[in-house]
C-alpha positions as CSV (number, residue, x, y, z in Angstrom):
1,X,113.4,87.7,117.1
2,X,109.9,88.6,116.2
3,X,108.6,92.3,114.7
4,X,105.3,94.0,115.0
5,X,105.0,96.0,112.1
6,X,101.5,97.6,111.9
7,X,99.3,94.6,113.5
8,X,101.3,92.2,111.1
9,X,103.7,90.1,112.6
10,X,106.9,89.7,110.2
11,X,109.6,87.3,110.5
12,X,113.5,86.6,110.5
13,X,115.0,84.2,108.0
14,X,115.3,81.5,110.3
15,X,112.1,81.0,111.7
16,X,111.1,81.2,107.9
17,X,113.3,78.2,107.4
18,X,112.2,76.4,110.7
19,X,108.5,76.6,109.1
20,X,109.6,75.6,105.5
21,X,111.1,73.0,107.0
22,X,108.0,71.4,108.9
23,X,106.0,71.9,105.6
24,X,108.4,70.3,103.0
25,X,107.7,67.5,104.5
26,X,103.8,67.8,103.9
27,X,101.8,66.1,101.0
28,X,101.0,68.4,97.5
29,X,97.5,68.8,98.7
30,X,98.5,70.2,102.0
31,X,101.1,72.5,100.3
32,X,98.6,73.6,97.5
33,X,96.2,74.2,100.7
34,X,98.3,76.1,102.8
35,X,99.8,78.5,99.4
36,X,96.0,79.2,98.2
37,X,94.8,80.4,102.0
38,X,98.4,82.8,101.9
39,X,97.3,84.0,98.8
40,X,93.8,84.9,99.9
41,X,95.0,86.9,102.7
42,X,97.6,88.6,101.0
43,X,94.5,89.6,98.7
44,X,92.1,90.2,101.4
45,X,94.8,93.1,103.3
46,X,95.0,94.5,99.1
47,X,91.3,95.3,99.7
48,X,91.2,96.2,102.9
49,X,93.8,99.4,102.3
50,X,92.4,100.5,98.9
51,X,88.4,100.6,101.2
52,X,90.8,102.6,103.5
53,X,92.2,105.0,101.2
54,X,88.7,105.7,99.8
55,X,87.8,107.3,103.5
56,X,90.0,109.8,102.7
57,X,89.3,113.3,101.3
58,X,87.4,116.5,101.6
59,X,84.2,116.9,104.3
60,X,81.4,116.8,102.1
61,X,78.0,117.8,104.1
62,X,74.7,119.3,103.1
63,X,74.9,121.9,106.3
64,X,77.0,125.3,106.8
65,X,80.0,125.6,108.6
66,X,77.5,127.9,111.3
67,X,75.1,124.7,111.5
68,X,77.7,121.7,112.0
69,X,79.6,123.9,114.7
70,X,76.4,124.3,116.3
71,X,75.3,120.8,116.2
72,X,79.1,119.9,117.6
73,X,78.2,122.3,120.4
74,X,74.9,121.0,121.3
75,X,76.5,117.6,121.6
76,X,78.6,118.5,124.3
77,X,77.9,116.6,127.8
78,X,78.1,118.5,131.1
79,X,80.9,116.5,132.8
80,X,79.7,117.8,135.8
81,X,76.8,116.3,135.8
82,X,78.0,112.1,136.4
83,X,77.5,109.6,138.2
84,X,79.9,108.3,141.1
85,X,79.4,104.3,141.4
């Protein structure tokens, strides 16, 4: 049975045990290999949530409240106005 848990797939104890199974039998090297790239992505998803968390906050602009609702206004497109293909 396979879950999708937030674009990561996770896994059930025995297809865990199917895979260790094809990689005990692999050389050192090859496990040393495989265990560093694991690490790295395990490292790699660590960074990518704390850039995420950075996003987060207050709105922090130069302009007035009066001035971005205008400019949010402005930006509006008249839906009227397309084109049929």
């Amino acid at each position: 049975m396979l879950k999708f848990v937030i674009m990561a797939l996770s896994i059930t104890n025995n297809i865990a045990d199917k895979y260790f199974s094809f990689l005990s039998k692999l050389d050192t090297s090859s496990k040393k290999m495989i265990i560093l790239r694991l690490v790295e992505s395990i490292e790699v998803k660590k960074k990518k949530d704390n850039n995420l968390r950075k996003m987060f906050g207050a709105w922090e602009d130069e302009r007035s409240s009066d001035e971005i609702i205008s400019d949010i206004k402005n930006s509006r497109v008249d839906k009227q106005n397309s084109i049929d293909f």
